[in-house]
C-alpha positions as protocol buffer text, in pm:
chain_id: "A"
residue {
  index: 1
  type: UNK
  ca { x: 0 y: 0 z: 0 }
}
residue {
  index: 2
  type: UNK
  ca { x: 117 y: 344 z: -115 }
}
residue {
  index: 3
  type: UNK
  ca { x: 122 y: 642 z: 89 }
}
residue {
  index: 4
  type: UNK
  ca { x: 26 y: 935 z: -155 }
}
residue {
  index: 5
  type: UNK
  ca { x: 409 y: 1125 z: -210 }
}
residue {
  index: 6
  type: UNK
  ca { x: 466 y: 739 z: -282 }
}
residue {
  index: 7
  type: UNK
  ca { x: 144 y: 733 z: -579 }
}
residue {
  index: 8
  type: UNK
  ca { x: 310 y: 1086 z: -740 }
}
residue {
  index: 9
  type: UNK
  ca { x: 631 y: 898 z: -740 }
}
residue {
  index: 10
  type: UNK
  ca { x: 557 y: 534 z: -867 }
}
residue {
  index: 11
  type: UNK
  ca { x: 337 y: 690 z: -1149 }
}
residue {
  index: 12
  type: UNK
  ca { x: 369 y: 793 z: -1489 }
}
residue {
  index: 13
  type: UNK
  ca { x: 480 y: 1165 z: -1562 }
}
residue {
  index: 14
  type: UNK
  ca { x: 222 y: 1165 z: -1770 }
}
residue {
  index: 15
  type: UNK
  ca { x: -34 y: 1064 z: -1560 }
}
residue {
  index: 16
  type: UNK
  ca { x: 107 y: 1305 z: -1307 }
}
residue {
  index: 17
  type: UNK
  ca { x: 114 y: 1593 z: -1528 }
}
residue {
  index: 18
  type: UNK
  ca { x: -268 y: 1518 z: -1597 }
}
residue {
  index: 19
  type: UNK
  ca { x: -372 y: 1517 z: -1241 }
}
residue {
  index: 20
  type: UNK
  ca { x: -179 y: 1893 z: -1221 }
}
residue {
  index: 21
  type: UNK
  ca { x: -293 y: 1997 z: -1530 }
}
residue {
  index: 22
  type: UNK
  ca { x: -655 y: 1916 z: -1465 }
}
residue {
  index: 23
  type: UNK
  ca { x: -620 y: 2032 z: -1088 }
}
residue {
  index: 24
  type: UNK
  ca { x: -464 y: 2376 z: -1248 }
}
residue {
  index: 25
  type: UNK
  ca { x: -765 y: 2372 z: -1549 }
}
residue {
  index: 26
  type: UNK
  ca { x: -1044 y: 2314 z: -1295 }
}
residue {
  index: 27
  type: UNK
  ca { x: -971 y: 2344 z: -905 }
}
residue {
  index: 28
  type: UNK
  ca { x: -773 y: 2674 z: -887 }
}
residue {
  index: 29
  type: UNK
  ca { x: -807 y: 2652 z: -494 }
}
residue {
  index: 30
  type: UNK
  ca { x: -652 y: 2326 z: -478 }
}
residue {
  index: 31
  type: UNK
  ca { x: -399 y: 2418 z: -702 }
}
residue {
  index: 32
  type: UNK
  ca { x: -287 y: 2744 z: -575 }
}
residue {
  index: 33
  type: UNK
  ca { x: -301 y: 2532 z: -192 }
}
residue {
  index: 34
  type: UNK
  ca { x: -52 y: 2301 z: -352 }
}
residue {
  index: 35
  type: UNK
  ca { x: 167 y: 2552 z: -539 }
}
residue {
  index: 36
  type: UNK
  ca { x: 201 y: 2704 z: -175 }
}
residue {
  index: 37
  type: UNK
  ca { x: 288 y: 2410 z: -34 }
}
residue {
  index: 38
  type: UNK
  ca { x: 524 y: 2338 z: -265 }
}
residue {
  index: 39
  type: UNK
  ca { x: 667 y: 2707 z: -261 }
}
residue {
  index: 40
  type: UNK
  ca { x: 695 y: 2636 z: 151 }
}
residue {
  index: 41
  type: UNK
  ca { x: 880 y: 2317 z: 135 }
}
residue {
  index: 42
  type: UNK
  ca { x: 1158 y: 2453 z: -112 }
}
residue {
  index: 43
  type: UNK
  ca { x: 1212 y: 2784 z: 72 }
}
residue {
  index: 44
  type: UNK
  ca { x: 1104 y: 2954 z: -279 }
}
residue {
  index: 45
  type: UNK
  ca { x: 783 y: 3270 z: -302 }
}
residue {
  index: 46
  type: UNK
  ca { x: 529 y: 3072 z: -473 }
}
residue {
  index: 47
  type: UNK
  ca { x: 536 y: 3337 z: -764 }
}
residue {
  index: 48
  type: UNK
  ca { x: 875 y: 3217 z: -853 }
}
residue {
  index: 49
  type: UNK
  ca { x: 734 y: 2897 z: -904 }
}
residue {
  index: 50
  type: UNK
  ca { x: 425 y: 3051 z: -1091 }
}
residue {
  index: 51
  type: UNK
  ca { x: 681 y: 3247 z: -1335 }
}
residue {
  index: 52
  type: UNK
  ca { x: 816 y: 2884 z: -1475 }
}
residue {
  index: 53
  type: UNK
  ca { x: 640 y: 2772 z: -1773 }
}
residue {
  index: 54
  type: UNK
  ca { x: 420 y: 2520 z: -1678 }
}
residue {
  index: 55
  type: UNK
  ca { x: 561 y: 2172 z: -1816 }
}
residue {
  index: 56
  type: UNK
  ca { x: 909 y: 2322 z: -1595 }
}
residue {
  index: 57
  type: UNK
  ca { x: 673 y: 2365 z: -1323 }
}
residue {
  index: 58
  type: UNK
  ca { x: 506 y: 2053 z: -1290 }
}
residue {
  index: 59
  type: UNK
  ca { x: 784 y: 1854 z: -1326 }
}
residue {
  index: 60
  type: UNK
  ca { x: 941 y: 2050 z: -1029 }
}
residue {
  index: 61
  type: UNK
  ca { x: 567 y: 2004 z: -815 }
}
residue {
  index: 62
  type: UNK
  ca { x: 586 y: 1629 z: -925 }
}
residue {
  index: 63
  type: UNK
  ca { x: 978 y: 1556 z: -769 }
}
residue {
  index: 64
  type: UNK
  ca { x: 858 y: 1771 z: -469 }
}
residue {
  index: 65
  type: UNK
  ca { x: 522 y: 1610 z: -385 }
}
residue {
  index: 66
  type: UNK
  ca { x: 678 y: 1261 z: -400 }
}
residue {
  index: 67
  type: UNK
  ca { x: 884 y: 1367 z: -100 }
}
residue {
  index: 68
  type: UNK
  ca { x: 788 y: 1214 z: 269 }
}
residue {
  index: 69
  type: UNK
  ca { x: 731 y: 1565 z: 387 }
}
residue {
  index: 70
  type: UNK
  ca { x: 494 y: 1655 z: 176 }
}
residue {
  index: 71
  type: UNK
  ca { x: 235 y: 1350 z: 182 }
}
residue {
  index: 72
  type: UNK
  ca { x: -32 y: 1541 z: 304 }
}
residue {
  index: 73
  type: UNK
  ca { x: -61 y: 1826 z: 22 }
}
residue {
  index: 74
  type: UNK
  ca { x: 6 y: 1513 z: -222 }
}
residue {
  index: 75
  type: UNK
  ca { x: -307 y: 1387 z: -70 }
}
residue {
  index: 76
  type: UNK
  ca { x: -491 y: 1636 z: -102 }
}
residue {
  index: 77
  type: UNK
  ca { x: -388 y: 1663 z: -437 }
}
residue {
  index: 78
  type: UNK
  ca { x: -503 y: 1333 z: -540 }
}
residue {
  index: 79
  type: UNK
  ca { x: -813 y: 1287 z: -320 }
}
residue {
  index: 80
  type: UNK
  ca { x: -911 y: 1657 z: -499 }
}
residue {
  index: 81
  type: UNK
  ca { x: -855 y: 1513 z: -880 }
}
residue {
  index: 82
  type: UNK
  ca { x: -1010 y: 1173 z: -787 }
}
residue {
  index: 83
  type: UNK
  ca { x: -1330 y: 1333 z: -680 }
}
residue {
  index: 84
  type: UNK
  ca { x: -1360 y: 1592 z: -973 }
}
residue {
  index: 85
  type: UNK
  ca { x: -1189 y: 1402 z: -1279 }
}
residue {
  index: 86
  type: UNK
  ca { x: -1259 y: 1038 z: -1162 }
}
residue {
  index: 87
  type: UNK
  ca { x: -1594 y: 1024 z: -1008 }
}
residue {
  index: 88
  type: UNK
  ca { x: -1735 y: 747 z: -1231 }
}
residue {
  index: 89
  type: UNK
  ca { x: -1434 y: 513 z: -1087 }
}
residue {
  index: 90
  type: UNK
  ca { x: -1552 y: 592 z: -752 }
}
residue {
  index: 91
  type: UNK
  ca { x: -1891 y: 529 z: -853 }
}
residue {
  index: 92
  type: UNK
  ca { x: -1852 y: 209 z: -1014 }
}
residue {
  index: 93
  type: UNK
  ca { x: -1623 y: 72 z: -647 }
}
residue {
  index: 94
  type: UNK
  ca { x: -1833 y: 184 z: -383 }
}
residue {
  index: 95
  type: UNK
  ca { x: -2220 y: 54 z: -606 }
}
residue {
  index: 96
  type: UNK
  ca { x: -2005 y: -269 z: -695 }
}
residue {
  index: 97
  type: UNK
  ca { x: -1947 y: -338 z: -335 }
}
residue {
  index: 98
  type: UNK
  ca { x: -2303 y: -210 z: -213 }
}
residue {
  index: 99
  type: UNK
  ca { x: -2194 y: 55 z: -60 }
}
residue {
  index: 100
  type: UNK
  ca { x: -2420 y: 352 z: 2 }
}
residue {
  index: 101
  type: UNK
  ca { x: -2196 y: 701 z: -145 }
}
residue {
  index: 102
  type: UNK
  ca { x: -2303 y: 1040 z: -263 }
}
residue {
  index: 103
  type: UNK
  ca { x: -2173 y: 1036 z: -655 }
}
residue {
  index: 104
  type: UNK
  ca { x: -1865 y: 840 z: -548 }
}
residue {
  index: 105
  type: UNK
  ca { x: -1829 y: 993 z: -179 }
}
residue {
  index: 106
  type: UNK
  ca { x: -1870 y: 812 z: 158 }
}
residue {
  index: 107
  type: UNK
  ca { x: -1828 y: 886 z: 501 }
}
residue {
  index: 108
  type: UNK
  ca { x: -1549 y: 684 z: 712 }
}
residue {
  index: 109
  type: UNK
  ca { x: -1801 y: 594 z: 943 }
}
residue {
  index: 110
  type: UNK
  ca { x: -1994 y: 453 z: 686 }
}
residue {
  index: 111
  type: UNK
  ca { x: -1724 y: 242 z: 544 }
}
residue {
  index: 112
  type: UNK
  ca { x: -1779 y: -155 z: 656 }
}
residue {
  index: 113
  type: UNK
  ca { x: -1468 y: -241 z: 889 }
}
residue {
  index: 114
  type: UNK
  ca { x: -1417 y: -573 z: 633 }
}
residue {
  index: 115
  type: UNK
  ca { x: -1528 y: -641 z: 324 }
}
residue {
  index: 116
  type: UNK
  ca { x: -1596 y: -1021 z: 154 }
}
residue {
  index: 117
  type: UNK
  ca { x: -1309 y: -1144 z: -100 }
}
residue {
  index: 118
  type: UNK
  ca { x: -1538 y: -1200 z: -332 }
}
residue {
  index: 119
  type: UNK
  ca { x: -1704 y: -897 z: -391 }
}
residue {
  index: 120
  type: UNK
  ca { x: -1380 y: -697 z: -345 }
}
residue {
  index: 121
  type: UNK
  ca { x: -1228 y: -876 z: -643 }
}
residue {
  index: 122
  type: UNK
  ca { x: -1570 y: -865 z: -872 }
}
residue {
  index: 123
  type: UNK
  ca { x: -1494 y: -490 z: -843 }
}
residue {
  index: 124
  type: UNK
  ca { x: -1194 y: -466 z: -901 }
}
residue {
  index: 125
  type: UNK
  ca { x: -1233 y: -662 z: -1200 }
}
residue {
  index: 126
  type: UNK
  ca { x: -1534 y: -422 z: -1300 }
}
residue {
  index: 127
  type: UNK
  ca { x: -1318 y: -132 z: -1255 }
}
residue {
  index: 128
  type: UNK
  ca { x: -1031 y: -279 z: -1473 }
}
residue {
  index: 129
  type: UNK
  ca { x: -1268 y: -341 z: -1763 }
}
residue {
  index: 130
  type: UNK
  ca { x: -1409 y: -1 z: -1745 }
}
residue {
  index: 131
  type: UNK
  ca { x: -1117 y: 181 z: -1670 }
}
residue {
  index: 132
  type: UNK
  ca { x: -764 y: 252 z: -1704 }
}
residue {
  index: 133
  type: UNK
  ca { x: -507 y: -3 z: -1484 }
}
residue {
  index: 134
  type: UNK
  ca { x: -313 y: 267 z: -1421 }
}
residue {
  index: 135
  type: UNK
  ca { x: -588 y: 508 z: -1257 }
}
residue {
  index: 136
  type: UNK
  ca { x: -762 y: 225 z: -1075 }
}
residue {
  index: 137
  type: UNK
  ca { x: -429 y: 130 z: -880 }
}
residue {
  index: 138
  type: UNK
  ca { x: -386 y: 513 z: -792 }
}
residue {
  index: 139
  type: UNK
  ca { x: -774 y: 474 z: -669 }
}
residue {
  index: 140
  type: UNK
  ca { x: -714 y: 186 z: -511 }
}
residue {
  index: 141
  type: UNK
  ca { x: -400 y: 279 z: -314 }
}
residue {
  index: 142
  type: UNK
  ca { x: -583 y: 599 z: -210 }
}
residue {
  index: 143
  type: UNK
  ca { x: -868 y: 443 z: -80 }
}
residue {
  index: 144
  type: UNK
  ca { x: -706 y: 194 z: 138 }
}
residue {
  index: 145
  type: UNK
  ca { x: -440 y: 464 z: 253 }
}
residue {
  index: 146
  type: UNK
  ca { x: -696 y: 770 z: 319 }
}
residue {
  index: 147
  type: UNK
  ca { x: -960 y: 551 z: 453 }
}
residue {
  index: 148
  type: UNK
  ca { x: -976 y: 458 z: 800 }
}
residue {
  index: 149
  type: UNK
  ca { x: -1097 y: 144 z: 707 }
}
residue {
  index: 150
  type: UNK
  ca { x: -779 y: -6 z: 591 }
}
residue {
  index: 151
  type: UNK
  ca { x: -885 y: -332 z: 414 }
}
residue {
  index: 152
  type: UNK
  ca { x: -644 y: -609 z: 433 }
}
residue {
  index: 153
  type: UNK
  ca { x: -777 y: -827 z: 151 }
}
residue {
  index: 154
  type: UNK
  ca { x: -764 y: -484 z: -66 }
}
residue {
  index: 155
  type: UNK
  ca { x: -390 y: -457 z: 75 }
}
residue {
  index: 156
  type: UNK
  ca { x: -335 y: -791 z: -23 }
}
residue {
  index: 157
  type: UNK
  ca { x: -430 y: -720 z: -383 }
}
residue {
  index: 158
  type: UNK
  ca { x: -267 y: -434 z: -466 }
}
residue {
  index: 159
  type: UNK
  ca { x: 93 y: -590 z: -332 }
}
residue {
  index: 160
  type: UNK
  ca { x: -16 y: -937 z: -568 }
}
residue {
  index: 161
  type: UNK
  ca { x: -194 y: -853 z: -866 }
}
residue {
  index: 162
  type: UNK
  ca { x: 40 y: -738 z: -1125 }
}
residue {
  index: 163
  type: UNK
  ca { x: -207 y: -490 z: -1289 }
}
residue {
  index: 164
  type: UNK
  ca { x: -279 y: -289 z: -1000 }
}
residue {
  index: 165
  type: UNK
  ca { x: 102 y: -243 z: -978 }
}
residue {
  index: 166
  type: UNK
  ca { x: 223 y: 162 z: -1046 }
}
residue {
  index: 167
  type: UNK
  ca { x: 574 y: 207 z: -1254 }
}
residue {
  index: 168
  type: UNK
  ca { x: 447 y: -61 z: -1492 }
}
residue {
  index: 169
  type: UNK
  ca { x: 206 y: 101 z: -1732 }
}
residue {
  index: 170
  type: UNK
  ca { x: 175 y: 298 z: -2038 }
}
């Protein structure tokens, strides 16, 4: 199980740069929070980092964010692009496993403390066949990291199954 400096890391740059590009394109908020974050954590004005053209600059967000230090803005990051760019994904998981979210969105108390093997993996093969490997391992990490109902079949999964692995797809 990844932490979320770990996901920015493990994944492609071009995935990555999507996630920033589409966080910059459609959450300025978020954005701007993780510019300043960024800014923070290399002793840098965050307008020096907003004078670099942009592929400079999200390279230079994307070597900083997979940094220990910074997990927390990288999870922010991600949970923020999951939720606006990724909702179906969310959808699909949570209605595949019967459990009751608001478009994709669920409450940690409402999260079951286990769920069966059998259902986990029926939707995890749903989410495979409806989306990309790549994204549903970033999901999937996510979940079971930001969640406080850390699933150890789900774990188990994501350390075995070779296509939820990061690093490995194009």
């Amino acid at each position: 199980m990844l932490k979320s400096h770990e996901l920015l890391g493990f994944m492609s740059p071009e995935l990555a740069n999507d996630i920033l590009n589409c966080t910059f394109e459609s959450d300025k908020p978020t954005y701007k929070a993780v510019l300043n974050g960024i800014a923070e954590a290399r002793k840098v004005r965050p307008l020096f980092l907003e004078r670099q053209p942009r592929v400079q600059r999200h390279a230079l967000m994307v070597a900083t964010l997979s940094r220990p230090g910074l997990d927390h803005v990288a999870g922010n990051l991600v949970r923020a692009w999951l939720v606006k760019k990724q909702k179906s994904l969310l959808v699909d998981f949570l209605n595949a496993l019967g459990i009751a979210n608001i478009e994709g969105v669920v409450e940690d108390a409402d999260l079951p403390a286990t769920v069966d093997d059998a259902k986990l993996k029926a939707a995890i093969e749903t989410l495979l066949a409806r989306h990309p490997p790549e994204i549903v391992a970033v999901y999937l990490n996510a979940f079971n990291d930001m969640n406080e109902a850390s699933w150890a079949n789900l774990k188990s999964m994501l350390e075995s199954d070779p296509r939820l692995q990061l690093g490995g797809h194009s």
